[in-house]
Structures are given as structure tokens and as C-alpha cells.
C-alpha positions as a Markdown table, in Angstrom:
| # | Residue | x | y | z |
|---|---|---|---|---|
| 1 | Unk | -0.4 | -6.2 | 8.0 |
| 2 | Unk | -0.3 | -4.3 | 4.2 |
| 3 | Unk | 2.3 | -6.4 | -8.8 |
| 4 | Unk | 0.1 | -5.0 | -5.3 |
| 5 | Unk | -1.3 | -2.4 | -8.5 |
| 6 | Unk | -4.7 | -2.5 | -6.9 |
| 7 | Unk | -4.6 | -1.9 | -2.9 |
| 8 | Unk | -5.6 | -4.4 | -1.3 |
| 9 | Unk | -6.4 | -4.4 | 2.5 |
| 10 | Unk | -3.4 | -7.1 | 5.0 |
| 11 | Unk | -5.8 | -9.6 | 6.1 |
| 12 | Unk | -6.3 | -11.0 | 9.1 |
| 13 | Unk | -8.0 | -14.7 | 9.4 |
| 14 | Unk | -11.0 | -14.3 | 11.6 |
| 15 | Unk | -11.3 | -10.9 | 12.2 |
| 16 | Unk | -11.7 | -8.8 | 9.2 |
| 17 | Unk | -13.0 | -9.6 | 4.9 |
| 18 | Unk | -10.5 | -8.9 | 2.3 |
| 19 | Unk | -11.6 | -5.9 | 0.3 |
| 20 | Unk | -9.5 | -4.9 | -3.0 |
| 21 | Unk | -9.7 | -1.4 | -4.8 |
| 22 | Unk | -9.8 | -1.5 | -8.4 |
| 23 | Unk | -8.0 | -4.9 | -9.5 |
| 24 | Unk | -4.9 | -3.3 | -11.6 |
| 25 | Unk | -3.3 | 0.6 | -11.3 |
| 26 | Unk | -4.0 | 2.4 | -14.6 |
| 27 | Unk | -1.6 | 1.3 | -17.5 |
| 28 | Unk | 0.8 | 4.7 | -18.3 |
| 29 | Unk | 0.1 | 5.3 | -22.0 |
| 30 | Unk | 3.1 | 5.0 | -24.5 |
| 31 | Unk | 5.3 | 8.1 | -24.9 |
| 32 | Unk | 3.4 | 10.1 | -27.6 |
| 33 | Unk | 5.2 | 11.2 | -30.9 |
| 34 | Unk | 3.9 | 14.7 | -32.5 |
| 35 | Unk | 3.7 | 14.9 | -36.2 |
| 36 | Unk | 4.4 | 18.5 | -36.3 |
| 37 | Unk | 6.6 | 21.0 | -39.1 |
| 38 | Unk | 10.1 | 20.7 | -39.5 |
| 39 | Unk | 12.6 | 21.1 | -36.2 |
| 40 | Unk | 13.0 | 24.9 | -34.6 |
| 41 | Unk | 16.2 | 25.2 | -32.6 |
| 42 | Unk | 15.7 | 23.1 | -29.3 |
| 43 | Unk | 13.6 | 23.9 | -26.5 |
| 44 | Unk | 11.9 | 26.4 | -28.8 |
| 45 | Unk | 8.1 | 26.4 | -28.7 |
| 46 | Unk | 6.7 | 25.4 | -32.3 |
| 47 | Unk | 3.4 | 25.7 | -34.2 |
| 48 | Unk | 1.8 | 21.9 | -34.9 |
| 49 | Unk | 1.9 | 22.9 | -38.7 |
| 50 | Unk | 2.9 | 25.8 | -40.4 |
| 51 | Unk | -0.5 | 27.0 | -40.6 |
| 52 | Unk | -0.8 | 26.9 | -37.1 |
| 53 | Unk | 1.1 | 29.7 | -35.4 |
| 54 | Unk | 2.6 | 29.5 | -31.8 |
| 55 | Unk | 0.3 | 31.1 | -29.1 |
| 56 | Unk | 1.4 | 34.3 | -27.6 |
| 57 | Unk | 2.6 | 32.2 | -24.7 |
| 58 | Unk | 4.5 | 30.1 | -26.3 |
| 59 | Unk | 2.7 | 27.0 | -26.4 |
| 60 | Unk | 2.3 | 24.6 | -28.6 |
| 61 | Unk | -1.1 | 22.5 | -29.6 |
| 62 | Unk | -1.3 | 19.4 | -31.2 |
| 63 | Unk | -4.8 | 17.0 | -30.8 |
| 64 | Unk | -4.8 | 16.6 | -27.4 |
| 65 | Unk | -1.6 | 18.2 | -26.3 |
| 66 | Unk | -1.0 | 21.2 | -25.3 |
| 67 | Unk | 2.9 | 22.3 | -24.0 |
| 68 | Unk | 6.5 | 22.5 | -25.4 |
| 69 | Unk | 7.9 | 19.9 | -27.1 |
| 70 | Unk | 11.8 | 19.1 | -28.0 |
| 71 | Unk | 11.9 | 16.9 | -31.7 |
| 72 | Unk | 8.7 | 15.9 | -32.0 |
| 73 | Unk | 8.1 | 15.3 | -28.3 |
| 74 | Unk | 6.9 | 16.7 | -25.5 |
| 75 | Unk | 9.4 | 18.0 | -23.1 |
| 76 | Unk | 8.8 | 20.4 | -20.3 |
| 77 | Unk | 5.6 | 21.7 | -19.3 |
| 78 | Unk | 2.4 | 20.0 | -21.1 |
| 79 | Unk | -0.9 | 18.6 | -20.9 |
| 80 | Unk | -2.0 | 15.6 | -22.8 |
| 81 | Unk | -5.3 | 14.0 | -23.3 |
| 82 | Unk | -5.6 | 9.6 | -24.6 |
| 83 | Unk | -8.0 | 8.4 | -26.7 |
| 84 | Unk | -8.7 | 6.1 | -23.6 |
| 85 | Unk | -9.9 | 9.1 | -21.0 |
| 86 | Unk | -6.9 | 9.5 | -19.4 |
| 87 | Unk | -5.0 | 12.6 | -19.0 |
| 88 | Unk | -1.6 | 13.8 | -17.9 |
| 89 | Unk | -0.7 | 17.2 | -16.7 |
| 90 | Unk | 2.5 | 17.6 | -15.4 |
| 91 | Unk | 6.5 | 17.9 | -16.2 |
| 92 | Unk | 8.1 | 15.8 | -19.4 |
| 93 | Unk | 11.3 | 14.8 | -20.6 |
| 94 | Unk | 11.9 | 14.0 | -24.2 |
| 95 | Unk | 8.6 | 12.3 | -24.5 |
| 96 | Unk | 8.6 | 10.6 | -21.0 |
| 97 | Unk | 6.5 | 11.6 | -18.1 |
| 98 | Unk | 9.3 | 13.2 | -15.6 |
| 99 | Unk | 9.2 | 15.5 | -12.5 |
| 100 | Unk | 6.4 | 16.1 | -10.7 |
| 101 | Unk | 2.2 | 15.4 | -12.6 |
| 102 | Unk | -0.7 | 14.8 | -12.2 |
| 103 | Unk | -2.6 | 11.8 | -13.8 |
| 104 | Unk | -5.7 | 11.0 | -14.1 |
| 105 | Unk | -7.7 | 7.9 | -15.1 |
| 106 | Unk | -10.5 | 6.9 | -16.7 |
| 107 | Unk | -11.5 | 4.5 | -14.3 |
| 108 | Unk | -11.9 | 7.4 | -11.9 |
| 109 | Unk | -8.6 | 7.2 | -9.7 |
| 110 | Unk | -6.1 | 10.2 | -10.2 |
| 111 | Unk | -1.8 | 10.2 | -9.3 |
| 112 | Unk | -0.6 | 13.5 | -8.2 |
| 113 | Unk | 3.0 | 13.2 | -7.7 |
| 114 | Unk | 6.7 | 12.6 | -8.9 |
| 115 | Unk | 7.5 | 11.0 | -12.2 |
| 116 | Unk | 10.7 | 9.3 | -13.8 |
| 117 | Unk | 10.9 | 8.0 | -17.4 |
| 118 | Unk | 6.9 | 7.3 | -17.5 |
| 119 | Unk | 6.9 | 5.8 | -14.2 |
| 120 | Unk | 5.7 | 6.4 | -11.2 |
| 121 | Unk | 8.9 | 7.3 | -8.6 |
| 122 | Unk | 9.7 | 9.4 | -5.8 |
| 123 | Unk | 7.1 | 11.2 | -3.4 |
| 124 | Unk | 3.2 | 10.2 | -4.3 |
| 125 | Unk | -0.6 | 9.4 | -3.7 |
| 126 | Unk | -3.0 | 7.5 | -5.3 |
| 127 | Unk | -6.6 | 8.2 | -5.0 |
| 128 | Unk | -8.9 | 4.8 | -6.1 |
| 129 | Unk | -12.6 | 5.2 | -7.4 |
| 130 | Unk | -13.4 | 3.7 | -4.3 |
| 131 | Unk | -11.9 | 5.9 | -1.9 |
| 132 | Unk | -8.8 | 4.0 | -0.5 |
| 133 | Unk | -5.8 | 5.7 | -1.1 |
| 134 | Unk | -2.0 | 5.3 | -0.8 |
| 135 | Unk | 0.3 | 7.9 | 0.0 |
| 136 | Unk | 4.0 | 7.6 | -0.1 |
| 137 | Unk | 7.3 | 6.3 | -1.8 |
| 138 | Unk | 7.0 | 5.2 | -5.0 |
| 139 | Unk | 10.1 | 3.0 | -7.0 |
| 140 | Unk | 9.0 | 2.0 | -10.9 |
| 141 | Unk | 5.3 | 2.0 | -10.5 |
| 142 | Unk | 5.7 | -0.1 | -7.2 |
| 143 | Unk | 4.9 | 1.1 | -4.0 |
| 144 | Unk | 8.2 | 1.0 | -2.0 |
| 145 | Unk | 9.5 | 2.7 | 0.8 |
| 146 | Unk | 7.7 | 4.4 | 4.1 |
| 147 | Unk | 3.8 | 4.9 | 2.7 |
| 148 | Unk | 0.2 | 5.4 | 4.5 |
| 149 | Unk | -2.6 | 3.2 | 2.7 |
| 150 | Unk | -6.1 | 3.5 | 3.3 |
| 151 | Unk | -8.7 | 1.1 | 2.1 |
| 152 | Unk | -12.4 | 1.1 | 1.3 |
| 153 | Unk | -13.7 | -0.8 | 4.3 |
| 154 | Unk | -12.4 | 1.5 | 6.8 |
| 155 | Unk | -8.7 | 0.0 | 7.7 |
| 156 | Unk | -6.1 | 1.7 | 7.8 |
| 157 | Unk | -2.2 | 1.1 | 7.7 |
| 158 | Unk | 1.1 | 2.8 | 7.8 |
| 159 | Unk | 4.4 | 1.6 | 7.6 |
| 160 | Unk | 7.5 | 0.1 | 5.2 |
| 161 | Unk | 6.2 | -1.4 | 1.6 |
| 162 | Unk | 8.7 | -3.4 | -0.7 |
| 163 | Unk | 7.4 | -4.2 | -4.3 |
| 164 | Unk | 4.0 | -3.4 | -3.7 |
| 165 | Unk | 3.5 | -5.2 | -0.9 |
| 166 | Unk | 3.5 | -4.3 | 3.1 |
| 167 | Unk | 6.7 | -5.6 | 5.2 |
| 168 | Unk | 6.9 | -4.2 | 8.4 |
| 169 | Unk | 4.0 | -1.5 | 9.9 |
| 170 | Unk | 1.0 | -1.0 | 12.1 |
| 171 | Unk | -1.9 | -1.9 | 10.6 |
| 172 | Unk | -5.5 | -0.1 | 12.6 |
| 173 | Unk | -8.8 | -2.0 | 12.0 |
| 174 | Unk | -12.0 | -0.5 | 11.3 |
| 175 | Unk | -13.0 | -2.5 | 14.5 |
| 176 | Unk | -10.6 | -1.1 | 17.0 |
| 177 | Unk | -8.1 | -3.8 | 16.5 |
| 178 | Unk | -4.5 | -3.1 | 16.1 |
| 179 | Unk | -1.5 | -4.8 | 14.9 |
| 180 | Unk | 2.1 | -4.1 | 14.8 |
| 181 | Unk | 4.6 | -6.7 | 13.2 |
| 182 | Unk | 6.3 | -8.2 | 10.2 |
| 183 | Unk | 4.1 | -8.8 | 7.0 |
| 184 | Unk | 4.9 | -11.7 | 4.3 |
| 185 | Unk | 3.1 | -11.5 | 0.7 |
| 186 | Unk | 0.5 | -9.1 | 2.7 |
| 187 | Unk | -0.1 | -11.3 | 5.7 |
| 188 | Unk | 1.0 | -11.1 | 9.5 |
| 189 | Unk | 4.3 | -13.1 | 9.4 |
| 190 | Unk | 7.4 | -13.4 | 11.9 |
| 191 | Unk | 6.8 | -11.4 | 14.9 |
| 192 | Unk | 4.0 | -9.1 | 15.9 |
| 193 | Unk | 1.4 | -7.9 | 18.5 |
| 194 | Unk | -2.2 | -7.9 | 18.1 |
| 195 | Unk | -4.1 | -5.5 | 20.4 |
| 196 | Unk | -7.7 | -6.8 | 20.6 |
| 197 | Unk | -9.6 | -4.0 | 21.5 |
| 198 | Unk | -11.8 | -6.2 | 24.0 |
| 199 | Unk | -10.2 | -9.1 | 24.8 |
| 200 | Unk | -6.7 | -7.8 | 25.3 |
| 201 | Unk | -3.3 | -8.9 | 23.8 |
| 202 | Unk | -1.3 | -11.7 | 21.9 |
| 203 | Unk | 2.5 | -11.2 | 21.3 |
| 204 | Unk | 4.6 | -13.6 | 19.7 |
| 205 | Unk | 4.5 | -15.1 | 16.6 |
| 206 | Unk | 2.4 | -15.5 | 13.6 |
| 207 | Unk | 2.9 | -17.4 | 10.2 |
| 208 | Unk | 0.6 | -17.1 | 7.0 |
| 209 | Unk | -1.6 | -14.4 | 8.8 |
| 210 | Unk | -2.3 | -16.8 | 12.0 |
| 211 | Unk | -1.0 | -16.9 | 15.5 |
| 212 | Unk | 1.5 | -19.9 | 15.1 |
| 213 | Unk | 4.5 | -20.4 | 17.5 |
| 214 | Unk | 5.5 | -19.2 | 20.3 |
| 215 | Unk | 3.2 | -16.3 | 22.4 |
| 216 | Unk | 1.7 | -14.9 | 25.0 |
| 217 | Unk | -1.8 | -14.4 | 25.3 |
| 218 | Unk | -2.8 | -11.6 | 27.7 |
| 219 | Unk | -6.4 | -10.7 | 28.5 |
| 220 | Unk | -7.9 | -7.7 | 29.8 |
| 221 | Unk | -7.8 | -8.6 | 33.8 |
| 222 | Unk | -4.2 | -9.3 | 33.4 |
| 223 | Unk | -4.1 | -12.9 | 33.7 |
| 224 | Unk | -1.8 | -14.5 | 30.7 |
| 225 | Unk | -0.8 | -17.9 | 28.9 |
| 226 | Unk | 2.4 | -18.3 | 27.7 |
| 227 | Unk | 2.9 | -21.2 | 25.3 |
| 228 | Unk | 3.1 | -22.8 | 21.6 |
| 229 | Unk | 0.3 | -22.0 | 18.9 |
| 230 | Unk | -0.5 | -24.0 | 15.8 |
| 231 | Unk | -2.9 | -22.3 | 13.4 |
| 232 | Unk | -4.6 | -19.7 | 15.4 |
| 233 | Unk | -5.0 | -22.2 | 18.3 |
| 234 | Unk | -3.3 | -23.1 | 21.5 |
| 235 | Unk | -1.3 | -26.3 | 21.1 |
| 236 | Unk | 0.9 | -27.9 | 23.3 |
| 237 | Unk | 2.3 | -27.4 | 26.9 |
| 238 | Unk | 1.7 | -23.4 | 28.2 |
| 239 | Unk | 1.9 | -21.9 | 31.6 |
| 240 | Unk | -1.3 | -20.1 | 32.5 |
| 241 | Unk | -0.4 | -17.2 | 35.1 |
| 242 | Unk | -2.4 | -15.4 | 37.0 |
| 243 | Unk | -2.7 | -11.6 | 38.0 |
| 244 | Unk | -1.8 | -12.2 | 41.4 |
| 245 | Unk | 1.6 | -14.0 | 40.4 |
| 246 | Unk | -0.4 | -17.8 | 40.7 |
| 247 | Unk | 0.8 | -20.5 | 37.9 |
| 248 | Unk | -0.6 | -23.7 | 36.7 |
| 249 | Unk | 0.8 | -26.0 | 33.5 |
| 250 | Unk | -2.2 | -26.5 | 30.9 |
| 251 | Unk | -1.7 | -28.7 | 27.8 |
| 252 | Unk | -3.7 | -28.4 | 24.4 |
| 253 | Unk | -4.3 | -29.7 | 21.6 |
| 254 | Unk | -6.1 | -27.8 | 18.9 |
| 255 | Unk | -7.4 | -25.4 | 21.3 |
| 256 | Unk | -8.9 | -27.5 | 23.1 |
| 257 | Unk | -7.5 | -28.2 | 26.8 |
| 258 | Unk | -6.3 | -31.7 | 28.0 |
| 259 | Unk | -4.6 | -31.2 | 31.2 |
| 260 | Unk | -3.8 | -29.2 | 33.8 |
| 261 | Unk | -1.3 | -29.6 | 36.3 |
| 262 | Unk | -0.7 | -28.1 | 39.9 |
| 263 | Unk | -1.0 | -24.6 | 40.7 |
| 264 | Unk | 1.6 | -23.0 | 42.1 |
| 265 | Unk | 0.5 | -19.9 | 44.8 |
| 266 | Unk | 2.5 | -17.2 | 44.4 |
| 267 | Unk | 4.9 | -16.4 | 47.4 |
């Protein structure tokens, strides 16, 4: 059910409209350099220039930065402000964002999280302008592992991700629907259940986001067709059976039924 940079809801044919947060995640700015007075003994805070003395604390402040810096570049604690709006507050490492930060955009969406050479890795969330989120493992900017997305129109999933897109996971609809299954480029593929929250159940098997295959269609009195689907629709020989144990062969095509054979009373 859910580069995925923006999030972007798992669709589902028929049921639900695609909504996308923000179209790409915020570009990390390039590792900044600080022009600053000749090198003090490593790891020692430094004055920008000579005219500029260290504060009592031990900090450093140069433009928009303000923390320690190892030659010329920020490494440990530090703050730093781009010309673009952006700003990063968090752990460096020789000039690279590292550990855990905070970053946040111009654009209005903020990262608070873990960090490895400028990127995005390890335990995070990402907040959107437009209120959908994502919480969870991150691997080079990519979403990737066990995460929890939420998206502007009210959907909500939760399960495995794998270069920014969803793989496996439960995905809950604003609606009441629920599906649990397997997930190709974002869409319900391979196996999977959908829980209609009115009309029952389908179980069985779906291809590029539609019921396609074999499945079971169960509906709320407990009646259920068993049978083939093409493209969201019944299609081909099924066995219809009902509550009480009854069954009787239908045949489709496209949906639409073209026989029906004998029923079959239960004994």
C-alpha cells in the first residue's frame, strides 16, 4: 500500500485520490568551508579572525555558523544557517552533517533525527508543510527499513519501505478501509487483503494496484465467491457459496455474469 523524496500516499484504484506532499525532500546543502585564521591544535575552539576572540564558551562564529570547527570545518556541536533558509543544528563530522540534527527547510518541512556523512541515516521523521509525515529508518536519504507514514488526506500506513518506496505493510484509509499485503512501485501487488469497511472482504491477489488473480470475495452476511479476477473484475469460472454451506458454479466475464450452474444444498 506505501527517489519516493516527496510522500506520496499507496493508491488504491477506485477507492481513494492520489495526494503527494511537497514534490522533492529538501536538497542537503554542500559541506561548508570556513575561511577563518590560521589552524589551533585540533578540536580546539577558534576565533573566525584574529580580531574576533573565542566566546567564553568556547564557541566559534563565522556568518551563519556558530560551533567548533576542526581545519576549517565544522566538526562537533554547531548551528548553521544557508543563504537559501535552511538551517541545520545538530552533530558534525569534519564538515559533514553526522550524529543526531535537526534540519530545517525553507519550504516549511523540518528533519529531526540521525545523520551520516550529510545524509539522512539511522532513526528519523520528517514533518512536510502539509502535515504528512514519515517516521522511521532512514538508509542515504531513502526511506528504508520499518517506518510509519502519514499523509495529507488522512491515510495512514505502517510497515517495511525499501528505496523510498512501500513493500510490505498495512496501509488504513481515511474511509475505514484497510489493506494488508505486498506493495510494488507503491501499489497493492502479489498478495494481500482488503477489508472494506461495509461491504466486507477480498483476499487473494492483486497486480498493479487491482484485484487480479486468484481470490475470495467475502461479504458481510458471510456468503463468498471464490474465483479468478482480471482487472478489478470477476472473470472466469468461480464458486459462489453460501452461509449455510450451499454452492453454485457462476461464470464471468468482465464482471458481468454469464452462467450459472446447479446449486448444490449443503448436506
Amino acid at each position: 500500500m506505501r527517489s519516493y523524496s516527496s510522500l506520496r500516499t499507496p493508491s488504491r484504484s477506485g477507492y481513494e485520490q492520489k495526494h503527494d506532499s511537497p514534490s522533492a525532500s529538501p536538497r542537503s546543502a554542500s559541506s561548508p568551508r570556513l575561511k577563518q585564521s590560521p589552524t589551533s591544535p585540533s578540536g580546539t575552539p577558534r576565533s573566525a579572525t584574529p580580531s574576533s576572540p573565542s566566546t567564553p564558551n568556547g564557541e566559534i562564529k563565522y556568518d551563519h555558523f556558530v560551533g567548533y570547527c576542526v581545519g576549517n570545518r565544522p566538526h562537533g556541536q554547531g548551528q548553521l544557517k544557508y543563504a537559501n533558509g535552511d538551517e541545520y543544528n545538530g552533530e558534525w563530522e569534519r564538515g559533514r552533517k553526522c550524529g543526531h540534527g535537526v534540519q530545517k527547510y525553507a519550504g516549511g518541512h523540518k528533519y529531526v533525527g540521525e545523520w551520516l556523512n550529510d545524509m539522512k541515516d539511522g532513526d528519523g521523521k520528517m514533518v512536510f508543510a502539509n502535515g504528512s509525515s514519515y517516521e522511521g529508518k532512514y538508509v542515504k536519504n531513502n526511506k528504508h527499513g520499518m517506518g510509519r507514514a502519514i499523509y495529507a488526506n488522512g491515510n495512514r500506513f505502517e510497515g517495511e519501505f525499501a528505496d523510498n518506496k512501500v513493500v510490505f505493510g498495512t496501509c488504513y484509509y481515511r474511509d475505514g478501509d484497510i489493506y494488508e499485503g505486498e506493495y510494488q512501485l507503491n501499489k497493492r501487488h502479489g498478495e494481500g487483503m482488503m477489508n472494506y469497511h461495509d461491504k466486507g472482504q477480498y483476499i487473494g491477489q492483486f497486480k498493479n494496484d487491482k484485484r487480479h488473480g486468484k481470490g475470495a470475495r467475502i461479504y458481510i452476511g458471510g456468503d463468498r465467491w471464490d474465483g479468478p479476477y482480471k482487472e478489478d473484475k470477476k472473470h472466469g469460472k468461480g464458486i459462489y457459496t453460501t452461509v449455510e454451506g450451499d454452492t453454485v458454479s457462476q461464470t464471468y466475464e468482465n464482471g458481468h455474469r454469464t452462467k450459472v450452474g446447479k446449486l448444490k444444498k449443503a448436506k
